[in-house]
Structures are given as C-alpha cells and as structure tokens.
ZARO-435321 format. One record per residue: residue in one letter; chain; x, y, z of N, C-alpha, C in turn. Coordinates in Angstrom, 2 decimals. Example, Ala and Ser with C-alpha at 12.3 -4.5 7.8 and 13.67 -1.06 7.14 Angstrom:
a_A_13.19_-5.69_7.80_12.30_-4.50_7.80_13.20_-3.30_7.80
s_A_12.85_-2.25_7.08_13.67_-1.06_7.14_12.90_0.03_7.87
END
This chain:
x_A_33.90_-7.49_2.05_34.34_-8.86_2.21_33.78_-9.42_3.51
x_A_33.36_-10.62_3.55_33.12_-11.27_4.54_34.10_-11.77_5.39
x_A_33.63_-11.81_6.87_34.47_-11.86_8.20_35.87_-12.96_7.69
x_A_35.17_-13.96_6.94_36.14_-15.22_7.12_37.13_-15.05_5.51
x_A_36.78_-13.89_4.61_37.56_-13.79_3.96_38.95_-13.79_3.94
x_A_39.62_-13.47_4.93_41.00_-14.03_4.85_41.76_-14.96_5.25
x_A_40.82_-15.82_5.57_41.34_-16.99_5.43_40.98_-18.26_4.23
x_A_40.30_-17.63_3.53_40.17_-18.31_2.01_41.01_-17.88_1.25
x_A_41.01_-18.48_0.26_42.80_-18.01_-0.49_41.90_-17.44_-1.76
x_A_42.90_-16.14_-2.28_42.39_-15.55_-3.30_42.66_-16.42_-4.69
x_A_41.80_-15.97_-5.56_42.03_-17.24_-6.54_42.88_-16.26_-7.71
x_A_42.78_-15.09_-7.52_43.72_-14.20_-8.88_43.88_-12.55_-7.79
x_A_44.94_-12.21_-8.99_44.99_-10.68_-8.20_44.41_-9.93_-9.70
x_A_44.46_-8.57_-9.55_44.26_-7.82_-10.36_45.15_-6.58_-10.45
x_A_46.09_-6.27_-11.28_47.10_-4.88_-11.16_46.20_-4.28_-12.44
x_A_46.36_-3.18_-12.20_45.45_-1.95_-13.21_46.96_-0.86_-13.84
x_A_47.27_-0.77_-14.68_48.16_-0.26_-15.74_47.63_0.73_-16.44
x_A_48.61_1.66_-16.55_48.69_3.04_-17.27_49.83_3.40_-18.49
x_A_50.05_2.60_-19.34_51.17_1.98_-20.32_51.83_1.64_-19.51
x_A_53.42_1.91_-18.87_54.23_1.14_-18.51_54.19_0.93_-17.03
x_A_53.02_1.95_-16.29_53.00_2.45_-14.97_51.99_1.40_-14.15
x_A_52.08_0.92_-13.60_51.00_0.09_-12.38_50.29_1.18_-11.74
x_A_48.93_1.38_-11.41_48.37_2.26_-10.84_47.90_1.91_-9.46
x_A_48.24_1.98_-8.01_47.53_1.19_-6.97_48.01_0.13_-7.32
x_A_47.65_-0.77_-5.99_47.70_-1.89_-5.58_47.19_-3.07_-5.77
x_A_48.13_-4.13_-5.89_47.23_-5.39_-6.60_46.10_-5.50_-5.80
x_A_44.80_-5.82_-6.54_43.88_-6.03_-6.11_43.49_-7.79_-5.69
x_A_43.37_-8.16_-4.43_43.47_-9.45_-4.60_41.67_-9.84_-4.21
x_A_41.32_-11.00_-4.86_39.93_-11.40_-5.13_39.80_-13.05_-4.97
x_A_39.12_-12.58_-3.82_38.15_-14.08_-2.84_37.08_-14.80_-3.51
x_A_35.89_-14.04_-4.04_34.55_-13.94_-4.59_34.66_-14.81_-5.77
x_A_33.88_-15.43_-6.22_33.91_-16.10_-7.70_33.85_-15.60_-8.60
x_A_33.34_-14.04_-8.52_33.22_-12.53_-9.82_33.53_-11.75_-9.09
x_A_33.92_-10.72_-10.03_34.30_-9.37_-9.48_34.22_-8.53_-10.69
x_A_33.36_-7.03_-10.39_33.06_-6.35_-11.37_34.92_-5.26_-11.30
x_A_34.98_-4.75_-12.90_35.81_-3.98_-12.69_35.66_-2.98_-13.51
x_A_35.46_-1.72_-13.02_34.91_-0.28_-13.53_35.40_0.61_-13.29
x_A_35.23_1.95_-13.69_35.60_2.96_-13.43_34.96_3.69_-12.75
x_A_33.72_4.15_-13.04_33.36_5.51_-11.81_32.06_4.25_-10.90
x_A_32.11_5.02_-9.66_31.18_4.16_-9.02_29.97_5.36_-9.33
x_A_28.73_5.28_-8.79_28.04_3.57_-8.51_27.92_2.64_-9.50
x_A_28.68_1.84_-9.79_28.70_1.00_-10.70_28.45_-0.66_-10.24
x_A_28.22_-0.29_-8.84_28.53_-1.76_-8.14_29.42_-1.70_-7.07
x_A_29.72_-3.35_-7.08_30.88_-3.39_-6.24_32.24_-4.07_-6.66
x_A_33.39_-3.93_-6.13_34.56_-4.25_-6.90_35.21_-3.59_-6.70
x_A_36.45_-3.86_-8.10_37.28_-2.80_-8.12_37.16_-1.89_-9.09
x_A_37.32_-0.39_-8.56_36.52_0.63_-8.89_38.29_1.52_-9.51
x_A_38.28_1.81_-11.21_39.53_2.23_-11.44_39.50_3.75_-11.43
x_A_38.05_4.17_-11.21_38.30_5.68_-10.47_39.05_6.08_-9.39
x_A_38.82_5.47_-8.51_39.31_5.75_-7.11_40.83_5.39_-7.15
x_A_41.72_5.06_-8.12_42.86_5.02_-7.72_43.55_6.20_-8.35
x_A_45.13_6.92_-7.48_45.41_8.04_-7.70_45.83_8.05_-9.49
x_A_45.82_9.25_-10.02_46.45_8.92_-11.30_47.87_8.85_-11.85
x_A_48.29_8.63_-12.39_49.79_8.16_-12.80_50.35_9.64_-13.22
x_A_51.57_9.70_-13.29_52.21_10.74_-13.61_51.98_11.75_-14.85
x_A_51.82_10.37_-15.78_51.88_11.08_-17.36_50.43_11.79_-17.26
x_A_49.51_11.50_-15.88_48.22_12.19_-16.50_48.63_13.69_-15.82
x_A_49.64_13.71_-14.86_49.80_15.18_-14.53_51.00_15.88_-15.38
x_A_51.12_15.27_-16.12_52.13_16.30_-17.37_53.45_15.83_-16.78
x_A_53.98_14.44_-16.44_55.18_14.46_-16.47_55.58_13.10_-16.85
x_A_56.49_12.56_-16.71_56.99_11.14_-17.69_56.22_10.36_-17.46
x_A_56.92_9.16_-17.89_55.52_7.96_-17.97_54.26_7.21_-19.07
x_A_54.43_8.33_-19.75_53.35_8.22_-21.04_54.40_7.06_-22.37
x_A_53.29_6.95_-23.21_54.42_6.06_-24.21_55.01_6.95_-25.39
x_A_56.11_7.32_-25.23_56.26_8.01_-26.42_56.60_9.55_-25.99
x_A_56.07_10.78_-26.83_56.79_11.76_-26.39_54.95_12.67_-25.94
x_A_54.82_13.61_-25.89_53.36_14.09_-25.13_52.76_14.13_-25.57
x_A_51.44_13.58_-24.64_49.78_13.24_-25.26_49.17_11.59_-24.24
x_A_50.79_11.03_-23.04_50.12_10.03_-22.53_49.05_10.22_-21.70
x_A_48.94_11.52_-21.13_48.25_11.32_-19.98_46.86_11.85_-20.73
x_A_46.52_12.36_-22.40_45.27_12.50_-22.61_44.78_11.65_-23.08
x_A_45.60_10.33_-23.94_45.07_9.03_-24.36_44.90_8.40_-22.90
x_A_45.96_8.39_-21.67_45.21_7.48_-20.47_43.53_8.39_-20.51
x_A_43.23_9.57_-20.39_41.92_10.20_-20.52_40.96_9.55_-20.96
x_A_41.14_9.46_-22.43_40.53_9.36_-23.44_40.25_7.83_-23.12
x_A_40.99_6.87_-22.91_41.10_5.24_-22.57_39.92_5.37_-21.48
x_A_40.60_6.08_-20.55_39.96_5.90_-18.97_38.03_6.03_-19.29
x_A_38.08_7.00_-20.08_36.24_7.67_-19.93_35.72_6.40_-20.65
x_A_36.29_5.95_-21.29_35.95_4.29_-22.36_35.97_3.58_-21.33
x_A_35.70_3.28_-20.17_35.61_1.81_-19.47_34.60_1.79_-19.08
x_A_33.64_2.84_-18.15_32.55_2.61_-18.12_32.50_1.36_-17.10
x_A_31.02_0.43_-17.39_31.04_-0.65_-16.63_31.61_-1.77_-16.63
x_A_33.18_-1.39_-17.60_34.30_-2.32_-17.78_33.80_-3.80_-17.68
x_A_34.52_-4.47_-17.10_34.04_-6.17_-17.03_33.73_-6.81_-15.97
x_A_33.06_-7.80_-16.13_33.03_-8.72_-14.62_34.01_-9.62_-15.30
x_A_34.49_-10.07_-14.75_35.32_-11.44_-14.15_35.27_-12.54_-13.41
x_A_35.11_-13.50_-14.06_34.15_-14.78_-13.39_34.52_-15.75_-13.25
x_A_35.22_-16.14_-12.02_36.11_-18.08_-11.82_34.52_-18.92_-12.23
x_A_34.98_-19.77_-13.54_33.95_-21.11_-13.32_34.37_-22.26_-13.52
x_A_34.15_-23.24_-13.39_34.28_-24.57_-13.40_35.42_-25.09_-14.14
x_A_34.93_-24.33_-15.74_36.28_-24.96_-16.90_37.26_-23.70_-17.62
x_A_36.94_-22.54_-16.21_37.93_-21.66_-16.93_37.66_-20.59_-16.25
x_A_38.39_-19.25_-16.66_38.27_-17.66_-16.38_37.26_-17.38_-16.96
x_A_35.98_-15.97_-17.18_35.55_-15.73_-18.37_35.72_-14.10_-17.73
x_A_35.29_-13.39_-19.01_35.18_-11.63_-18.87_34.23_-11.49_-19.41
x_A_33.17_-10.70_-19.15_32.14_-10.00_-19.89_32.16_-8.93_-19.73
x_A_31.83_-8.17_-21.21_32.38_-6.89_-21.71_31.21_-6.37_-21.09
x_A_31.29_-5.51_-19.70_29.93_-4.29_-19.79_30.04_-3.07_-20.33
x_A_31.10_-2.60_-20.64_31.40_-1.41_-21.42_30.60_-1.14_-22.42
x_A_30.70_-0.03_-23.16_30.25_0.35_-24.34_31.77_0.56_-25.60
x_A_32.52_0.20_-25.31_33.69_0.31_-26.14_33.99_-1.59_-26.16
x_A_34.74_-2.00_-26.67_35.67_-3.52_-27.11_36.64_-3.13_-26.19
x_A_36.93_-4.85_-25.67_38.12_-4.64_-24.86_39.08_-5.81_-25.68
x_A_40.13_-6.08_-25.40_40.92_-7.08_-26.14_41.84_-7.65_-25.15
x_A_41.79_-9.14_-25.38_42.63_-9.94_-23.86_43.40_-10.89_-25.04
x_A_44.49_-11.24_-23.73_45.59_-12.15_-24.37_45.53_-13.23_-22.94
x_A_46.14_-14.04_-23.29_46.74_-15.35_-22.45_46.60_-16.44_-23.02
x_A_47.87_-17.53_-22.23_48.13_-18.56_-22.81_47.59_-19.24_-23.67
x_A_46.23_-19.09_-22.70_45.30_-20.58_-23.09_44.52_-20.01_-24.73
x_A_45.00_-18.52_-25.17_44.62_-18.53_-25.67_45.20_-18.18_-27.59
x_A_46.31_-18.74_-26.86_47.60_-18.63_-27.88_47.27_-19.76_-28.91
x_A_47.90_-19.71_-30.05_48.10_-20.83_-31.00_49.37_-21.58_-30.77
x_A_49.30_-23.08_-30.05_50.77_-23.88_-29.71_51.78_-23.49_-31.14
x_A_53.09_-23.02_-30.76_53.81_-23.16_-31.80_54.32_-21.85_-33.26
x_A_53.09_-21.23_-32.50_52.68_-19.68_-33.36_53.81_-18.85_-33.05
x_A_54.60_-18.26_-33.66_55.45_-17.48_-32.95_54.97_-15.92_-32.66
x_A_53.56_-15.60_-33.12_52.67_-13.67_-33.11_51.64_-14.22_-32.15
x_A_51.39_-13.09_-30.93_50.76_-12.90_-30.10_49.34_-13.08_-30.55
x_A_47.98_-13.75_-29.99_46.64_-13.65_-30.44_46.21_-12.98_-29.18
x_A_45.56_-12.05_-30.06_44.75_-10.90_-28.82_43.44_-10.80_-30.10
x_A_42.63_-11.41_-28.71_40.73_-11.26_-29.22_40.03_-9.95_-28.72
x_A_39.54_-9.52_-29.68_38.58_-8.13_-29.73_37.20_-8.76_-29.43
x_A_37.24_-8.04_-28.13_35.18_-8.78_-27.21_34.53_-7.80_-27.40
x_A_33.67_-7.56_-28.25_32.72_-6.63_-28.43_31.91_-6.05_-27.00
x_A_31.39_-4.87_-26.97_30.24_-4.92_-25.84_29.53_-5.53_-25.48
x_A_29.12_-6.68_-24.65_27.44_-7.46_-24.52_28.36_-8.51_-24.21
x_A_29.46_-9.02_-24.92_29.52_-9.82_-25.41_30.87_-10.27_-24.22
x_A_31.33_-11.82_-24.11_31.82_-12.67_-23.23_33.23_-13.69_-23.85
x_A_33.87_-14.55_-23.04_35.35_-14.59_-23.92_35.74_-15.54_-22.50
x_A_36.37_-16.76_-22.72_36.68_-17.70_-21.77_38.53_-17.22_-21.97
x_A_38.56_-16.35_-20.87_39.84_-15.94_-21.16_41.22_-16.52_-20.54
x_A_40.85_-18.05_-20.07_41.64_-18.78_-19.03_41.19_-20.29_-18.69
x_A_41.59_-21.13_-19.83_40.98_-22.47_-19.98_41.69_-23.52_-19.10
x_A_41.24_-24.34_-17.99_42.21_-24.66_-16.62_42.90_-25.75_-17.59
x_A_41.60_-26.62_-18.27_42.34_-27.76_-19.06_43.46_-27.35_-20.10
x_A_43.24_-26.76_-20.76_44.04_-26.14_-21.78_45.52_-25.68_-21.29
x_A_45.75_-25.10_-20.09_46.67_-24.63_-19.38_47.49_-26.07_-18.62
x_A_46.70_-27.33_-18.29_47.19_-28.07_-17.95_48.08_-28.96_-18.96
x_A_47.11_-28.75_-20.04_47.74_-29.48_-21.47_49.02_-28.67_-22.47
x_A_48.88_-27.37_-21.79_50.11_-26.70_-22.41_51.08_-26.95_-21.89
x_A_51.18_-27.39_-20.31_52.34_-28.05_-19.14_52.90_-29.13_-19.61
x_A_51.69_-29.84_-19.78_52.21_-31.12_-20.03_53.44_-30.77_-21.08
x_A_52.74_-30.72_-22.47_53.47_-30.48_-23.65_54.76_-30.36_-23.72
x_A_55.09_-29.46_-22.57_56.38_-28.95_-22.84_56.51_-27.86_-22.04
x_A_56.64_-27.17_-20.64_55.83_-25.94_-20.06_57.01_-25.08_-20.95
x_A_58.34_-25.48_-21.56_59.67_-24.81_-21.94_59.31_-24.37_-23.03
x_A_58.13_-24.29_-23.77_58.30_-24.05_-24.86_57.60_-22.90_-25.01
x_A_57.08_-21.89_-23.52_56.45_-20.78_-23.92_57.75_-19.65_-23.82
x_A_58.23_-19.62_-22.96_59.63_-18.66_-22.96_60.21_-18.70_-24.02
x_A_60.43_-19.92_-25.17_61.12_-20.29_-25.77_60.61_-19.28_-27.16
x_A_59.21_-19.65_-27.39_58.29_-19.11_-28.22_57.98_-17.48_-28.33
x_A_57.77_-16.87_-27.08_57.62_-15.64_-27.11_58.49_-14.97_-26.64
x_A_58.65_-13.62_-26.88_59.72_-12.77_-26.74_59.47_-12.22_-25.40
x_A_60.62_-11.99_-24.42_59.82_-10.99_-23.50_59.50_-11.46_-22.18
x_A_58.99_-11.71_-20.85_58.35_-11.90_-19.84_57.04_-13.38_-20.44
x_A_57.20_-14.35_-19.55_55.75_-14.96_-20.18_55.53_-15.46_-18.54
x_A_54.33_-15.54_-18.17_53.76_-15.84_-17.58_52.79_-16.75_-17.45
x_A_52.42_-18.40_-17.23_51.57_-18.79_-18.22_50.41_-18.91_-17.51
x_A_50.38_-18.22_-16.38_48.96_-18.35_-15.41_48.50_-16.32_-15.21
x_A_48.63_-15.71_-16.23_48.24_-14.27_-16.74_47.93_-13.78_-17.76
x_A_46.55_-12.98_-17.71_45.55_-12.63_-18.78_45.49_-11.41_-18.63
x_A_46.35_-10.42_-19.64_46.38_-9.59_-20.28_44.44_-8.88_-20.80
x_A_43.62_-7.18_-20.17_43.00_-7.29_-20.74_43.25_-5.53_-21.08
x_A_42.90_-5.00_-22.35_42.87_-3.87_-22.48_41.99_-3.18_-22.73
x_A_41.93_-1.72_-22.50_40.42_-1.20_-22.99_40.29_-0.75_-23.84
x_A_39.79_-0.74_-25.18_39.00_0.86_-25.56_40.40_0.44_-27.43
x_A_41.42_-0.29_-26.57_42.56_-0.01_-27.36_43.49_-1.80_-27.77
x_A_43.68_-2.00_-29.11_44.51_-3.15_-29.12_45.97_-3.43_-29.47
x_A_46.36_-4.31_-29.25_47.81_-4.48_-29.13_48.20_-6.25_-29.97
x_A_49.57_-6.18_-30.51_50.18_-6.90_-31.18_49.67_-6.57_-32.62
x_A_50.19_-7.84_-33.12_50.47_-7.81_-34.62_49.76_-7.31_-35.62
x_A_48.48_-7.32_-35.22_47.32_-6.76_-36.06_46.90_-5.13_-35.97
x_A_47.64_-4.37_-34.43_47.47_-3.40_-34.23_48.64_-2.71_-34.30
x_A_48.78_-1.23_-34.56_49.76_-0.08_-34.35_50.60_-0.47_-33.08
x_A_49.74_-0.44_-32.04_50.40_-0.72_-30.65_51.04_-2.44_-30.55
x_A_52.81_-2.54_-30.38_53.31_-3.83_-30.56_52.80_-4.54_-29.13
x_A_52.85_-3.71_-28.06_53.22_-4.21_-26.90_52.30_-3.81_-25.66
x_A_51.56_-4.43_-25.28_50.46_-4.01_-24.14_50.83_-2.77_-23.03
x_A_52.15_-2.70_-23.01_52.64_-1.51_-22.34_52.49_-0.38_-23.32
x_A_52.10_-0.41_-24.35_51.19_0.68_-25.19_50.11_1.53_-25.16
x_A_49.54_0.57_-24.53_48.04_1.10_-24.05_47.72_1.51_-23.18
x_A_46.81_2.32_-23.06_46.55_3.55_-22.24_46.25_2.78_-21.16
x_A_45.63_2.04_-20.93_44.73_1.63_-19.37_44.31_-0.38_-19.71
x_A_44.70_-0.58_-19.16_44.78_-2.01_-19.24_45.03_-3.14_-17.90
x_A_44.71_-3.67_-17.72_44.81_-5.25_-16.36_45.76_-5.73_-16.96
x_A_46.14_-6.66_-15.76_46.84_-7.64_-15.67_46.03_-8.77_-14.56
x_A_45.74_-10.01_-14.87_45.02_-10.38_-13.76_45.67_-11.99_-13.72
x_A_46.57_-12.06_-12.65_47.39_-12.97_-12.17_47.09_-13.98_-11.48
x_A_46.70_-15.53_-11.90_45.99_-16.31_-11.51_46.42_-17.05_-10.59
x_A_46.03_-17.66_-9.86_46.49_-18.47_-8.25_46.66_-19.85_-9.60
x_A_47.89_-20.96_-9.40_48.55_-21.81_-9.86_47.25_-23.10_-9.89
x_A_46.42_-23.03_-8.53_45.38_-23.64_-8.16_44.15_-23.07_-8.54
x_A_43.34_-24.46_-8.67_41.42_-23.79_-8.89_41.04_-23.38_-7.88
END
C-alpha cells in the first residue's frame, strides 16, 4: 500500500469463510482491484493461503454437518487457484473468474424485485459478472429499502456480495445456505462510490 493509503477510505472489505467460520481478518481495500487467491505467487492481494486454517480442517467442530468439513474446505480450497480480481468501476462491482473451477455470487443488485428464492449466478472460468450495480442499488432504495428484510429470510444486507468457490448454493443447489460451502467471501461494500 502506498504511504497515503490510510487516509483514503476503503471502498469494500473482504471476510474469507470456511462454512460457518470467518477465517482472518477483514480484509479492507483502497485500490480500484484487488486480486483474490490462494497460493502465492499469484500476485498481489489477498492471498487465502496465508491465513491460519479453521478448526474443522484440524479435525474438530466447525464443519457443516457431521465429518468430512475440513476435507471439502480441502477439496474447495485447492479449487481457487487464481480465484478472482475484483474491480470498483464506474457503474458497478465486477469479478473475474481466474480460476479454473466456476465460482457463484449473490447480491442485491442481483436479485429479482419481489422474487421470494435467492438468484445465485454460476461465472464460468475466463469469464466476468457485474456483481454490484450502484444504479440498481440506488433504485432498489428508492422502491422501498423495507422490502428486502421483508422478502428474504435471514440477515440481508443490501450493500454485500456473497461469492463462492468451486461450490453453489440456494434453490437450484443441494447446499440451501452459503454457510454451506466450503470456502467462500463476503465482500462488504462502503455505502459510498
């Protein structure tokens, strides 16, 4: 980071998840991209090797379900690879998949108004996904901001984009609930552009 980085305001954080477990520390991000991967040299960023591992990967609670969390976090984890960049632009968030596995993201902007089942998009490898539309988010305020709590079950957040790896979640998948999945973000957006 550069000298004068802290005094620019970060525009999102990043928490890194192990089904129900937070792994390390929110990652907070100055830069207009930021790569996010697993083993270095991969770049620069945030690197999801280097953080310690969660419980269920040393054989004790924590996993979803009864044993086998900490070999699906495994199995998730070796799938990220050169995971995603993450990119503030002009008319939105975007992610590009560098991985070699699909990743699958959720958020507001990318909900159906009125829908009462979660939409979570499957981003192929190569491939890119505007995962945080500023207008769209302003026009969901307007609307009614009461009508997302109202609509979904659960925690809503309407400035957070859900992304997972390797693995998908809601209605279309086995897994109901993003705390399902083995290894997954959370990336928590500053209220402001």
């Amino acid at each position: 980071m550069s000298p004068d980085a802290p005094k620019q305001s970060h525009w999102c954080y990043v928490a890194y998840w192990e089904h129900r477990t937070r792994v390390g520390r929110l990652y907070a991000v100055y830069e207009h991209a930021v790569s996010i991967f697993y083993d270095l040299p991969q770049g620069t960023g945030f690197c999801l090797g280097q953080l310690s591992p969660t419980e269920s990967q040393q054989g004790g609670a924590g996993g979803s379900g009864g044993g086998g969390g900490g070999t699906a976090v495994q199995r998730a984890r070796s799938k990220i690879g050169y995971g995603i960049l993450l990119s503030k632009e002009p008319d939105g968030v975007w992610a590009y998949n560098r991985s070699q596995h699909p990743v699958f993201v959720n958020s507001p902007t990318l909900d159906v108004p009125g829908c009462r089942s979660l939409v979570v998009r499957k981003v192929m490898p190569g491939f890119s996904i505007k995962v945080f539309d500023y207008e769209r988010s302003a026009a969901l305020r307007q609307a009614g901001a009461a009508d997302g709590p109202e609509v979904l079950d659960g925690p809503y957040d309407p400035n957070s984009v859900r992304i997972s790896f390797a693995k998908g979640w809601g209605p279309c998948y086995s897994r109901q609930f993003i705390t399902s999945c083995p290894c997954w973000l959370e990336i928590l957006l500053n209220n402001h552009r």
